[in-house]
N, CA, C and O atoms as CSV, one atom per row, in Angstrom:
chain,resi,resn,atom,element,x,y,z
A,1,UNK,N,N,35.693,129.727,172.466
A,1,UNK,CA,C,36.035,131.104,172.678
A,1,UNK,C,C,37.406,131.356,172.063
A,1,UNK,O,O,38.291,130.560,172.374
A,2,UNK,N,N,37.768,132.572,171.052
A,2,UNK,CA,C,38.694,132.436,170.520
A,2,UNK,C,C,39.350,133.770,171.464
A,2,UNK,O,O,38.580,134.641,171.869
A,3,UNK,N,N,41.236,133.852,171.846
A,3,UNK,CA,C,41.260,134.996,172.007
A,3,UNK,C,C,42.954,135.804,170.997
A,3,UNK,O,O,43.790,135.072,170.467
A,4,UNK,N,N,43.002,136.628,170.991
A,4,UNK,CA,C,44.723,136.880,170.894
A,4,UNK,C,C,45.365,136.922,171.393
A,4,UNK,O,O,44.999,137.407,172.463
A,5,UNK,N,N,46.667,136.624,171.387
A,5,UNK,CA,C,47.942,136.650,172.279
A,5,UNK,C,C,49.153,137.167,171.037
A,5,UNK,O,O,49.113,137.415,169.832
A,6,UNK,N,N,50.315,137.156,172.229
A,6,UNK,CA,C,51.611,136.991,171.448
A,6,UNK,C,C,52.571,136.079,171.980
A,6,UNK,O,O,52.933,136.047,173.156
A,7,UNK,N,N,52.822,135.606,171.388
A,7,UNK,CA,C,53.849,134.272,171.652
A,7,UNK,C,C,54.931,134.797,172.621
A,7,UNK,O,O,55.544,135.826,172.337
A,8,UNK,N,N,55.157,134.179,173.653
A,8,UNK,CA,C,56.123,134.262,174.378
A,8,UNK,C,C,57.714,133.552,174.475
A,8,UNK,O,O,58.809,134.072,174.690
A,9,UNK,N,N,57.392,132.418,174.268
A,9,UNK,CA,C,58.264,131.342,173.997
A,9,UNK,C,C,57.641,129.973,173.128
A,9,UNK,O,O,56.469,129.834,172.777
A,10,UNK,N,N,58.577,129.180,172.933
A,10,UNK,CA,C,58.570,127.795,172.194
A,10,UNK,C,C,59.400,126.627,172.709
A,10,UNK,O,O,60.475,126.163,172.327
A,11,UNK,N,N,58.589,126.302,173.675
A,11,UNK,CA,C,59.179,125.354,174.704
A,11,UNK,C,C,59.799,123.780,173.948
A,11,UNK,O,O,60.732,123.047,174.279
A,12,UNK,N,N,58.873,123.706,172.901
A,12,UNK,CA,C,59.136,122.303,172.174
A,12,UNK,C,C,58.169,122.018,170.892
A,12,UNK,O,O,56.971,121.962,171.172
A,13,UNK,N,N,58.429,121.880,169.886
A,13,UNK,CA,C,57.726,121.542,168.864
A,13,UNK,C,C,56.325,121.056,168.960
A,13,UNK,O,O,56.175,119.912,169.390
A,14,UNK,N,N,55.002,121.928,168.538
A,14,UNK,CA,C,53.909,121.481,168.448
A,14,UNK,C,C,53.281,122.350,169.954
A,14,UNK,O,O,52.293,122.039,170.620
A,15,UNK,N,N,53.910,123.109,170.100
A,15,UNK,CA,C,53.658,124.154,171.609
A,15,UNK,C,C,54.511,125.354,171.565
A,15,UNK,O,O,55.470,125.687,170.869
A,16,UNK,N,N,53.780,125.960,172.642
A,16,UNK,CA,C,53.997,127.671,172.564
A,16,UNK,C,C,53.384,128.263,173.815
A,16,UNK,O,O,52.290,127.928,174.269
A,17,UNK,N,N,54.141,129.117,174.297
A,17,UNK,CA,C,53.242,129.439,175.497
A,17,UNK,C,C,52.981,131.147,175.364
A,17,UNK,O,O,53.910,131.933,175.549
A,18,UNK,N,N,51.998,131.467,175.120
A,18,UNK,CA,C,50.822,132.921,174.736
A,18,UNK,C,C,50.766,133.679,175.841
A,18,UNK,O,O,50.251,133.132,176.816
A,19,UNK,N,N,51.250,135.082,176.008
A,19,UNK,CA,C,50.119,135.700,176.699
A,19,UNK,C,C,48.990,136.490,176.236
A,19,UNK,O,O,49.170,137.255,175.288
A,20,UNK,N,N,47.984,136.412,176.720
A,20,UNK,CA,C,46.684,136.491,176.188
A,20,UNK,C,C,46.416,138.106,177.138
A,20,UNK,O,O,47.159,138.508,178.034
A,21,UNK,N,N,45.220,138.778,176.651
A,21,UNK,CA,C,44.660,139.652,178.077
A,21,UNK,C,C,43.544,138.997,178.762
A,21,UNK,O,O,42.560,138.442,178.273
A,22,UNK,N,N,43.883,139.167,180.001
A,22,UNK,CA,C,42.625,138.287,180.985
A,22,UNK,C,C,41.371,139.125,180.884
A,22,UNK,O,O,41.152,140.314,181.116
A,23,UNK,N,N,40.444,137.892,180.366
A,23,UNK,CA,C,38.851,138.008,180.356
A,23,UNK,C,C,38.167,138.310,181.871
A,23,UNK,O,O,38.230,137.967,183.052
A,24,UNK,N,N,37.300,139.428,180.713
A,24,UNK,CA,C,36.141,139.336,182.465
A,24,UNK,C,C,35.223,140.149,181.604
A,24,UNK,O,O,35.363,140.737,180.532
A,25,UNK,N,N,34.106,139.957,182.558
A,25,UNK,CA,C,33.009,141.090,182.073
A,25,UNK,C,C,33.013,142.429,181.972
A,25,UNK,O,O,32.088,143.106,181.522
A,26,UNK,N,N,34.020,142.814,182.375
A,26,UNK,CA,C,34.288,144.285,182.258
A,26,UNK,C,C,35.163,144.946,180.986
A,26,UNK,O,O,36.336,144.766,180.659
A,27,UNK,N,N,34.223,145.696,180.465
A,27,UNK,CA,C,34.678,146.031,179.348
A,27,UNK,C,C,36.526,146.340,179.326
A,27,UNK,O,O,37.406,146.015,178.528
A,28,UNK,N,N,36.533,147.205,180.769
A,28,UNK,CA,C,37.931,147.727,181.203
A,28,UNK,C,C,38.104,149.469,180.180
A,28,UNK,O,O,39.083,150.068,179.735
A,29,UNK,N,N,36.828,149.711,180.170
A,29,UNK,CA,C,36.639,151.558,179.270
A,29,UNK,C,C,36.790,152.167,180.692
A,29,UNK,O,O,35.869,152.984,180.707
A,30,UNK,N,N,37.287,152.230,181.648
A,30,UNK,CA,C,37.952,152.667,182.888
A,30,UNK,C,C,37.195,154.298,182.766
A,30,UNK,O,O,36.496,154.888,183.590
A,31,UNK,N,N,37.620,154.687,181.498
A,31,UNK,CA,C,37.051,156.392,181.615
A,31,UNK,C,C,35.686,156.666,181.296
A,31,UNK,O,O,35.322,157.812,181.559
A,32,UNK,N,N,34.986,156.025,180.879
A,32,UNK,CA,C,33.887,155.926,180.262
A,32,UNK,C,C,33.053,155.147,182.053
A,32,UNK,O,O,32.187,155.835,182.593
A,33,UNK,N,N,33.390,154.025,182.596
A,33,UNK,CA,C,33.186,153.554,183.328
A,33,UNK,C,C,33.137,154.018,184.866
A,33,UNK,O,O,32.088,154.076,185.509
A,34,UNK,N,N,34.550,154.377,185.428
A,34,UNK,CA,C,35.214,154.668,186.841
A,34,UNK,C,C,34.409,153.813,188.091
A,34,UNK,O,O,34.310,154.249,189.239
A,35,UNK,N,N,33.870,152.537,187.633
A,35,UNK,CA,C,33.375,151.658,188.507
A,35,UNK,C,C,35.081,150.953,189.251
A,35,UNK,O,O,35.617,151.364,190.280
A,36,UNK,N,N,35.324,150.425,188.820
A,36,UNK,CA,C,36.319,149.610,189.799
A,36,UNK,C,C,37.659,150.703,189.275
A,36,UNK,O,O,38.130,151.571,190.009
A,37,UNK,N,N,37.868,150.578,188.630
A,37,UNK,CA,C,39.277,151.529,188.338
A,37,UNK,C,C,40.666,150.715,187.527
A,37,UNK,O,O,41.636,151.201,186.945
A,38,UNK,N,N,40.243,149.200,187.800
A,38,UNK,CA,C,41.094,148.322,187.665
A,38,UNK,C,C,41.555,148.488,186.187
A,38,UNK,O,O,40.892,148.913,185.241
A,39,UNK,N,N,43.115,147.962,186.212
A,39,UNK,CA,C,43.715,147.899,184.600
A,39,UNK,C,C,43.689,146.285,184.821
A,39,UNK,O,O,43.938,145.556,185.781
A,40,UNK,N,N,43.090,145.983,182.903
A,40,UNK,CA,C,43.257,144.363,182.319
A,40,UNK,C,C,44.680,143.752,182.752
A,40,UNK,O,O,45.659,144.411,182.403
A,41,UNK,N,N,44.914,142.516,183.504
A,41,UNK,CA,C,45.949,141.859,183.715
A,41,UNK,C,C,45.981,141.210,182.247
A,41,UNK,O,O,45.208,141.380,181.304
A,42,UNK,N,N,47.337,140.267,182.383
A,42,UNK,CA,C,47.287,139.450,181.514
A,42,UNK,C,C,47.983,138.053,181.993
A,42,UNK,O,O,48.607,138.003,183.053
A,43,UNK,N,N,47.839,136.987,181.186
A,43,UNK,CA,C,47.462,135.865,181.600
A,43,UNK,C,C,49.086,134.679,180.312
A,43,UNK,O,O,49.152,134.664,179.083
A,44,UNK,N,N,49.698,134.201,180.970
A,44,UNK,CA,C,50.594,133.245,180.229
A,44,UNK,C,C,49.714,131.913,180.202
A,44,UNK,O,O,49.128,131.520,181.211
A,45,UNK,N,N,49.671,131.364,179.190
A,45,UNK,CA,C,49.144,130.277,178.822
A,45,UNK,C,C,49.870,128.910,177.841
A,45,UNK,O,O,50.670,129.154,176.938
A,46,UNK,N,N,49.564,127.897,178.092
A,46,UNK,CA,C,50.531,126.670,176.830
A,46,UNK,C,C,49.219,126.846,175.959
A,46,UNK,O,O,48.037,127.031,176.250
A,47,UNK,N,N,49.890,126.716,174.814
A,47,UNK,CA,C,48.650,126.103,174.040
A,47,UNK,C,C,49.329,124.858,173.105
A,47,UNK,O,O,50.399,124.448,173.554
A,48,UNK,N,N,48.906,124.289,172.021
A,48,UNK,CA,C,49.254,123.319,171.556
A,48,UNK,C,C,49.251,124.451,169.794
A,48,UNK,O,O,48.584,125.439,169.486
A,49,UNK,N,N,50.273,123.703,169.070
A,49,UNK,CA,C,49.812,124.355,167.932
A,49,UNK,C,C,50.899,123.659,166.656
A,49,UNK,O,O,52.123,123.794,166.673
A,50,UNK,N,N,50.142,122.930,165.623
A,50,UNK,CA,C,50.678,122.821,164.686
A,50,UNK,C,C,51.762,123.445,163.429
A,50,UNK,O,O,52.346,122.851,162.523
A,51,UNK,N,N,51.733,125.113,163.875
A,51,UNK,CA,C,51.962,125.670,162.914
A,51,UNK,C,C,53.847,126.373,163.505
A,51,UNK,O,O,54.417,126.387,164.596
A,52,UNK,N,N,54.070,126.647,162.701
A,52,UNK,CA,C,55.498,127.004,163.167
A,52,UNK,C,C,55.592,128.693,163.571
A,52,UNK,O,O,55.289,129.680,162.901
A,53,UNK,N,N,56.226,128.552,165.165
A,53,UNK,CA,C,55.746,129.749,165.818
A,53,UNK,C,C,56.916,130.284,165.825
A,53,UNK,O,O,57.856,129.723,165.262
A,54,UNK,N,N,57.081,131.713,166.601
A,54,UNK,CA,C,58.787,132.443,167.174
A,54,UNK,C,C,58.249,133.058,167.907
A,54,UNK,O,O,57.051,133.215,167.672
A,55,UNK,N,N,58.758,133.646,169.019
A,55,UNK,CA,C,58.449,134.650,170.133
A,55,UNK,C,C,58.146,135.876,169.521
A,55,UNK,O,O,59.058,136.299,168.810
A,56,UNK,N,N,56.970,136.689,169.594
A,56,UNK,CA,C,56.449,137.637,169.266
A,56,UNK,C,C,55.577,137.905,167.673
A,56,UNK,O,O,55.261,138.813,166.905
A,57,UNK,N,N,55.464,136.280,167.859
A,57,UNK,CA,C,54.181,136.598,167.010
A,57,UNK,C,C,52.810,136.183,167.430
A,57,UNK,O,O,52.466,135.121,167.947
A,58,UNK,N,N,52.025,137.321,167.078
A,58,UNK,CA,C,50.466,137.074,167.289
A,58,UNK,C,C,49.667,136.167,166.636
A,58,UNK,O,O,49.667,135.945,165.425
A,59,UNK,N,N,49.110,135.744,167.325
A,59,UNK,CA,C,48.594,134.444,166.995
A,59,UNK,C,C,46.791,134.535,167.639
A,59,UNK,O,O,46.388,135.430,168.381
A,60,UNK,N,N,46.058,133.532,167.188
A,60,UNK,CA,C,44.533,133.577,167.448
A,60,UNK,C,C,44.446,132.209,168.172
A,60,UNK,O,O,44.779,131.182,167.580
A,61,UNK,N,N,44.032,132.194,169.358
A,61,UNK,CA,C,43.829,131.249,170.416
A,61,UNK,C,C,42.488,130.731,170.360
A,61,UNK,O,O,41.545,131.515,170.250
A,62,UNK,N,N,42.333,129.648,170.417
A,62,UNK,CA,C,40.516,128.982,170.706
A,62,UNK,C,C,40.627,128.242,171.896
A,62,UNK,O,O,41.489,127.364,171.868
A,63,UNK,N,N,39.985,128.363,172.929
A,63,UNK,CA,C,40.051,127.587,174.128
A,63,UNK,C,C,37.983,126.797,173.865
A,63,UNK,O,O,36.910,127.173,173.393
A,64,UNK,N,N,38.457,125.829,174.416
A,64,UNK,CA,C,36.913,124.713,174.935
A,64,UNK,C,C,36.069,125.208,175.626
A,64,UNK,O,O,36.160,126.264,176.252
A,65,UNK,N,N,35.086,124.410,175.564
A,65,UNK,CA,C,33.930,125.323,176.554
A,65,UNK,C,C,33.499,125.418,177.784
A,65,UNK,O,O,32.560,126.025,178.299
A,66,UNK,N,N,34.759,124.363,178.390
A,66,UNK,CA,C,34.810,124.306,179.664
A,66,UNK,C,C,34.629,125.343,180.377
A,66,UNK,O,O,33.941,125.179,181.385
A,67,UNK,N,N,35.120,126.587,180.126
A,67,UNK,CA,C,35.030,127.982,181.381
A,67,UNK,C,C,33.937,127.977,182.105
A,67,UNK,O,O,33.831,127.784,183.316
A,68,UNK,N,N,32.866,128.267,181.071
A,68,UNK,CA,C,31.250,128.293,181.238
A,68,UNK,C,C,30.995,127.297,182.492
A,68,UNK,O,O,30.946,127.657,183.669
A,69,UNK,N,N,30.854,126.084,182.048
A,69,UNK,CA,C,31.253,125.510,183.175
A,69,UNK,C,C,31.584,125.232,184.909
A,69,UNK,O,O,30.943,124.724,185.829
A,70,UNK,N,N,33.005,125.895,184.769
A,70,UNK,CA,C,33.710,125.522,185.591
A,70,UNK,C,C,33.265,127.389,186.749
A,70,UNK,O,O,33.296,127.532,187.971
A,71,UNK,N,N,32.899,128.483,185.594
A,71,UNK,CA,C,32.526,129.423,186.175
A,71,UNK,C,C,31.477,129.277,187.113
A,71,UNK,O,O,31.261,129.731,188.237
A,72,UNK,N,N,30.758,128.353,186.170
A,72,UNK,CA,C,28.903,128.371,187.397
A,72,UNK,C,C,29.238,127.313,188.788
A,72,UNK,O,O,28.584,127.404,189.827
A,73,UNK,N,N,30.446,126.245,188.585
A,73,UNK,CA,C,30.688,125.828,190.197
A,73,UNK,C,C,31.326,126.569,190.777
A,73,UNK,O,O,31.614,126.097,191.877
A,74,UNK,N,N,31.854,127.847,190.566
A,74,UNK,CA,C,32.726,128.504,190.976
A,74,UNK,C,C,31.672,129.608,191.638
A,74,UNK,O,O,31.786,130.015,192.794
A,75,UNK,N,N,30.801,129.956,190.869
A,75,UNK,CA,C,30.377,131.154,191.483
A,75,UNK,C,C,28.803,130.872,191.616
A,75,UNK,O,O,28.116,131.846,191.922
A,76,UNK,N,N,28.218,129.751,191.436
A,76,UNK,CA,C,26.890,129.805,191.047
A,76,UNK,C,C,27.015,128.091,192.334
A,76,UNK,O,O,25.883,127.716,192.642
A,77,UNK,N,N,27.727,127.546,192.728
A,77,UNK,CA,C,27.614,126.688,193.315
A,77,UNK,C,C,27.279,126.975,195.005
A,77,UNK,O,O,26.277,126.672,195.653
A,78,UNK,N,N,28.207,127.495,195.317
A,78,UNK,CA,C,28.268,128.035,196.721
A,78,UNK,C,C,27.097,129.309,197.260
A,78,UNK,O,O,26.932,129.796,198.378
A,79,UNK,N,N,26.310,129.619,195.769
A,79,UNK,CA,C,25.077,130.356,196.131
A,79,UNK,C,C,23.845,129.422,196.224
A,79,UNK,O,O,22.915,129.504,197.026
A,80,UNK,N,N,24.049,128.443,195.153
A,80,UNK,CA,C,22.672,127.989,195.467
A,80,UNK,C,C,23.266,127.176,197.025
A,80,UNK,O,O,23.063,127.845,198.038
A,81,UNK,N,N,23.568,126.583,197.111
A,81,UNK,CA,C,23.914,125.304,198.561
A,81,UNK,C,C,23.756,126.243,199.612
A,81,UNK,O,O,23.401,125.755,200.684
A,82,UNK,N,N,23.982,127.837,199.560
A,82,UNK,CA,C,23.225,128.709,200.647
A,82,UNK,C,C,21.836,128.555,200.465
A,82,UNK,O,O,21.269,128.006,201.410
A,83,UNK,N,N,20.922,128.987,199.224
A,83,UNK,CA,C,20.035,129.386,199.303
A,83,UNK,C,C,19.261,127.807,199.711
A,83,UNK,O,O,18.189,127.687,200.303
A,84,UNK,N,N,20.015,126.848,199.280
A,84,UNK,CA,C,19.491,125.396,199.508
A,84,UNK,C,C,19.414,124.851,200.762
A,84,UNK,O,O,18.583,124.003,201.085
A,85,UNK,N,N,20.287,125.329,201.506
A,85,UNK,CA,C,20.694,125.319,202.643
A,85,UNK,C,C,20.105,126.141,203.755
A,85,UNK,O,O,20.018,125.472,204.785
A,86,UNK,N,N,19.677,127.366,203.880
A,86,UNK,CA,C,18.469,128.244,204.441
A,86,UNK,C,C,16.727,127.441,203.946
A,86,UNK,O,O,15.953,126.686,204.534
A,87,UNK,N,N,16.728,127.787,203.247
A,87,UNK,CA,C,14.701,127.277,202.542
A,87,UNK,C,C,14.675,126.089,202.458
A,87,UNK,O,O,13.606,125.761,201.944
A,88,UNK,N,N,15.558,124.874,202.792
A,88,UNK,CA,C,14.812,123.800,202.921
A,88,UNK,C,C,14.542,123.877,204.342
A,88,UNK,O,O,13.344,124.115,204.494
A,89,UNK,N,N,15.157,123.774,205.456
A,89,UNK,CA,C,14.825,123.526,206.746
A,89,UNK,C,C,13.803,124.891,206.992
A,89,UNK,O,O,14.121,125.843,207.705
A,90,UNK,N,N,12.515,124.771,206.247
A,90,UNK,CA,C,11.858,125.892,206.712
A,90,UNK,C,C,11.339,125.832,208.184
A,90,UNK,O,O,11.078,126.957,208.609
A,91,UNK,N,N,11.136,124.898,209.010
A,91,UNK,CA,C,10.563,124.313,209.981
A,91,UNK,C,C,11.726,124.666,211.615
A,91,UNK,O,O,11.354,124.641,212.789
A,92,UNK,N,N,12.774,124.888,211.214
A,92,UNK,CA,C,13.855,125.330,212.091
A,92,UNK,C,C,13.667,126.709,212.419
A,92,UNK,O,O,12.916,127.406,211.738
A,93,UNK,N,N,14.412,127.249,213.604
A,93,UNK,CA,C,13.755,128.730,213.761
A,93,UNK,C,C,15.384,129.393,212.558
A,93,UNK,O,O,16.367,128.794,212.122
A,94,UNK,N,N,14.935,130.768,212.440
A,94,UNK,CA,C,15.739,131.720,211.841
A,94,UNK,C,C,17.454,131.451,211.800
A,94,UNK,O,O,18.082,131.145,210.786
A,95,UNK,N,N,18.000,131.641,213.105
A,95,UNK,CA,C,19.056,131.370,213.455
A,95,UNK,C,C,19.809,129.920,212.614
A,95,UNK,O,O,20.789,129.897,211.870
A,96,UNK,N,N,19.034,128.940,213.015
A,96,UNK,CA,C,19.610,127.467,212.477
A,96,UNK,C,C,19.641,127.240,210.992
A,96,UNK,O,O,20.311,126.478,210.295
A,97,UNK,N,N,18.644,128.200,210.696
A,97,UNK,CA,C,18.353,128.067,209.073
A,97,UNK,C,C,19.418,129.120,208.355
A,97,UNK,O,O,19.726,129.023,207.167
A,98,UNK,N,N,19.912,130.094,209.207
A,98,UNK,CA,C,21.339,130.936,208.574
A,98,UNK,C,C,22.601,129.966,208.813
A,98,UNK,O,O,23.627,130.301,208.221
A,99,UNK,N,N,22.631,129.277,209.285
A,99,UNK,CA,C,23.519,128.172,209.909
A,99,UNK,C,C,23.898,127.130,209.213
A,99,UNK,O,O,25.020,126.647,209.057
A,100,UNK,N,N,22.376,126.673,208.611
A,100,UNK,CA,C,22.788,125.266,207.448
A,100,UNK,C,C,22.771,125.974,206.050
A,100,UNK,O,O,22.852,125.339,204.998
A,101,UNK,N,N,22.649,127.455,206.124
A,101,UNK,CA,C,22.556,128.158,204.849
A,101,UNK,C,C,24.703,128.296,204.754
A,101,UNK,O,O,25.446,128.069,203.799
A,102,UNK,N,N,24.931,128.611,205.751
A,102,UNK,CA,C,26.386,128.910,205.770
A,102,UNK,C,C,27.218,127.675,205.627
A,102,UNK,O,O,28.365,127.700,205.180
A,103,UNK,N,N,26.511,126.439,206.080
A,103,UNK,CA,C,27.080,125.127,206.207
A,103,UNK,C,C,26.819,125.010,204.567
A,103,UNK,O,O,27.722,124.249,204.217
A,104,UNK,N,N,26.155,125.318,203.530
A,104,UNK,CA,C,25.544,125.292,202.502
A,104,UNK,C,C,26.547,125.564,201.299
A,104,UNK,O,O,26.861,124.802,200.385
A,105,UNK,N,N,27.127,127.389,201.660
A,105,UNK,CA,C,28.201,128.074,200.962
A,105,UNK,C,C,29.294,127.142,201.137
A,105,UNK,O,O,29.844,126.635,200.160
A,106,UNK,N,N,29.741,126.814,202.667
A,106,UNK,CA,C,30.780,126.511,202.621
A,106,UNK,C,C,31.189,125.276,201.810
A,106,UNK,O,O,32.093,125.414,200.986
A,107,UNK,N,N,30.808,124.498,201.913
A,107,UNK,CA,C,30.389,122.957,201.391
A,107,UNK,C,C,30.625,123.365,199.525
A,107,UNK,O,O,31.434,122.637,198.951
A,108,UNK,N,N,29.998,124.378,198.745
A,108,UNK,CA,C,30.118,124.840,197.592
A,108,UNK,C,C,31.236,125.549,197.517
A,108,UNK,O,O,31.901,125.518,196.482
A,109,UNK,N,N,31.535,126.133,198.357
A,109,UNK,CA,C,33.553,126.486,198.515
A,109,UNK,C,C,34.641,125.022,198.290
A,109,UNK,O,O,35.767,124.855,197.822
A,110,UNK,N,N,33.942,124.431,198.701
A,110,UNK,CA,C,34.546,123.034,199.207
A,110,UNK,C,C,35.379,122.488,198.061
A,110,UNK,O,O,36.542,122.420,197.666
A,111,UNK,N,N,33.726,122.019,197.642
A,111,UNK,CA,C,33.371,121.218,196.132
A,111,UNK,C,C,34.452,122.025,195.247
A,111,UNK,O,O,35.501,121.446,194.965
A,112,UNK,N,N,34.185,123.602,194.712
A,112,UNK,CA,C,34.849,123.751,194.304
A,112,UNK,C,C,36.582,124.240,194.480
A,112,UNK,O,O,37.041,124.886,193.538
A,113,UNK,N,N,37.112,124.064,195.157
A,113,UNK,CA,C,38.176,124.011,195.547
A,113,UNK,C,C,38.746,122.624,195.536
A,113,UNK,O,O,39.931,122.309,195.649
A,114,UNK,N,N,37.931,122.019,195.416
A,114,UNK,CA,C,38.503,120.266,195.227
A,114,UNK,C,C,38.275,119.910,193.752
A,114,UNK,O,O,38.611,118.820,193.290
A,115,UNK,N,N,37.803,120.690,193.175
A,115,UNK,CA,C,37.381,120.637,191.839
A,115,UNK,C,C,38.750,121.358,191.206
A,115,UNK,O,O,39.250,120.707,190.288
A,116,UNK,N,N,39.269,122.304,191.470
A,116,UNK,CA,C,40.250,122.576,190.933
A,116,UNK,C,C,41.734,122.023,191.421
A,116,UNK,O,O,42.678,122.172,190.645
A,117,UNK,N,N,41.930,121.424,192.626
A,117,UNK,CA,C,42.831,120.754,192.628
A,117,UNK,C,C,42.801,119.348,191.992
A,117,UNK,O,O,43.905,118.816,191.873
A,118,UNK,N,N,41.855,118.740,191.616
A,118,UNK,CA,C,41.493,117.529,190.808
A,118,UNK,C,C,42.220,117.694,189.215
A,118,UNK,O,O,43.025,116.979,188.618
A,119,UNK,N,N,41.492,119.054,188.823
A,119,UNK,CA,C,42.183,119.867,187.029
A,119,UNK,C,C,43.259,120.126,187.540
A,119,UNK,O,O,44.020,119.343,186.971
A,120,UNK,N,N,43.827,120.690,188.222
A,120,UNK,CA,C,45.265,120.988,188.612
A,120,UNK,C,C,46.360,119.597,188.318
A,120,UNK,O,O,47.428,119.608,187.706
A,121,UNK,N,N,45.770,118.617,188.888
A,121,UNK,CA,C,46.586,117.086,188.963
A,121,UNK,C,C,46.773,116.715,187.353
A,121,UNK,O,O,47.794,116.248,186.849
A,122,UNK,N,N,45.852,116.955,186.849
A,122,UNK,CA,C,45.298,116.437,185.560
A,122,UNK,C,C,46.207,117.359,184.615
A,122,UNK,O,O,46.866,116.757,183.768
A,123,UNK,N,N,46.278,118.278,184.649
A,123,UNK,CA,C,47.509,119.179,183.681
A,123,UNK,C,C,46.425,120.422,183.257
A,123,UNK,O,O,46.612,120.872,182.127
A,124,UNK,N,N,45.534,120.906,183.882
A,124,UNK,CA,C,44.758,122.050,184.129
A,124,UNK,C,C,43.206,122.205,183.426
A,124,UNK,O,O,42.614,121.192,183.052
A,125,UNK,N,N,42.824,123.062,183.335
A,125,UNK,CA,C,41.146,123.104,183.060
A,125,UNK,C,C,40.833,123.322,181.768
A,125,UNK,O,O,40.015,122.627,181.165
A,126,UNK,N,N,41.452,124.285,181.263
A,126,UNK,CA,C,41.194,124.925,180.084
A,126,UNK,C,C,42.715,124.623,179.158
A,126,UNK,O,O,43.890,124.936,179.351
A,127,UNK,N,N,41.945,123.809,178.014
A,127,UNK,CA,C,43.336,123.740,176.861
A,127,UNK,C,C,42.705,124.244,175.815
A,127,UNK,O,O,41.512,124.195,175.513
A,128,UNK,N,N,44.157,125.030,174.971
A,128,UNK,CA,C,43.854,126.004,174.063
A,128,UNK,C,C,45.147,125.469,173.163
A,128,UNK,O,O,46.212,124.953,173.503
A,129,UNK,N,N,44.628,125.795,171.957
A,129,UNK,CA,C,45.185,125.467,170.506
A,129,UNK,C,C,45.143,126.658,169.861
A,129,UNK,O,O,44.269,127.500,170.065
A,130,UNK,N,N,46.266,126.808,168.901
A,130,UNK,CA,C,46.559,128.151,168.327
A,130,UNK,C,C,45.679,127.788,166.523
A,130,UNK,O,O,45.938,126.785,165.859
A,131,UNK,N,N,44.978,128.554,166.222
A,131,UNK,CA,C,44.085,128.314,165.532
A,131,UNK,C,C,45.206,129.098,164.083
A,131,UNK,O,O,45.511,128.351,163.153
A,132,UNK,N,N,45.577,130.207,164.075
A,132,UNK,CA,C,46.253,130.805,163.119
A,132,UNK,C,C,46.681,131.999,163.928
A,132,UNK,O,O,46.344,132.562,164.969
A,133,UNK,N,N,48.112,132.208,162.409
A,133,UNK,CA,C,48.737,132.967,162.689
A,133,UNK,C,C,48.182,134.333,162.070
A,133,UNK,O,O,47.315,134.361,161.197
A,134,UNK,N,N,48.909,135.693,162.740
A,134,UNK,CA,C,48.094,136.540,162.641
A,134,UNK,C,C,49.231,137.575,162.014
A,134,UNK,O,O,48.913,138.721,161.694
């Protein structure tokens, strides 16, 4: 995934730290839209980069394909371990089966929350390299 930024600083040769605008599915056409209302944050990032940078220049970012990833334990984990968690114990009455459905989510909250303090230790999830200057 490639994105743009502008250089913020140059902490040390062969690095640079970008802010980028934070991704999401929302286009962010706010007027066209008026679903959430929200304005695009933006996001400081290191990246690594061979090329010789200065604060305020734009630059083209490529990050790994980790997001994809790390999105579906994030948001796709703690749904299925509900739904896994309700429909297997079909044999339990109603009540118990919302119970190990919730024991299910939580457990996928868990996972991933231990999943990101694990990338956290490690020096983070997503690394990005400055592909060219712009």
């Amino acid at each position: 995934m490639t994105q743009i930024g502008t250089v913020t600083a140059v902490p040390e040769p062969g690095a640079a730290v970008v802010q980028v605008a934070r991704q999401s599915a929302c286009a962010h056409n706010c007027a066209g839209c008026a679903g959430c209302g929200a304005m695009a944050g933006s996001l400081s990032v290191r990246a690594r980069s061979a090329l010789e940078l200065s604060p305020g220049d734009r630059v083209e970012l490529y990050s790994d394909g980790r997001v994809l990833g790390i999105a579906a334990l994030v948001y796709l984990g703690p749904a299925v371990l509900f739904l896994a968690g309700y429909l297997l114990p079909a044999g339990l009455p109603e009540g118990l089966r919302y119970a190990c459905g919730g024991l299910g989510f939580a457990l996928g909250l868990l996972g991933a929350v231990a999943y990101d303090r694990r990338l956290r230790r490690r020096g983070g999830a997503v690394r990005y390299q400055v592909i060219r200057k712009l």
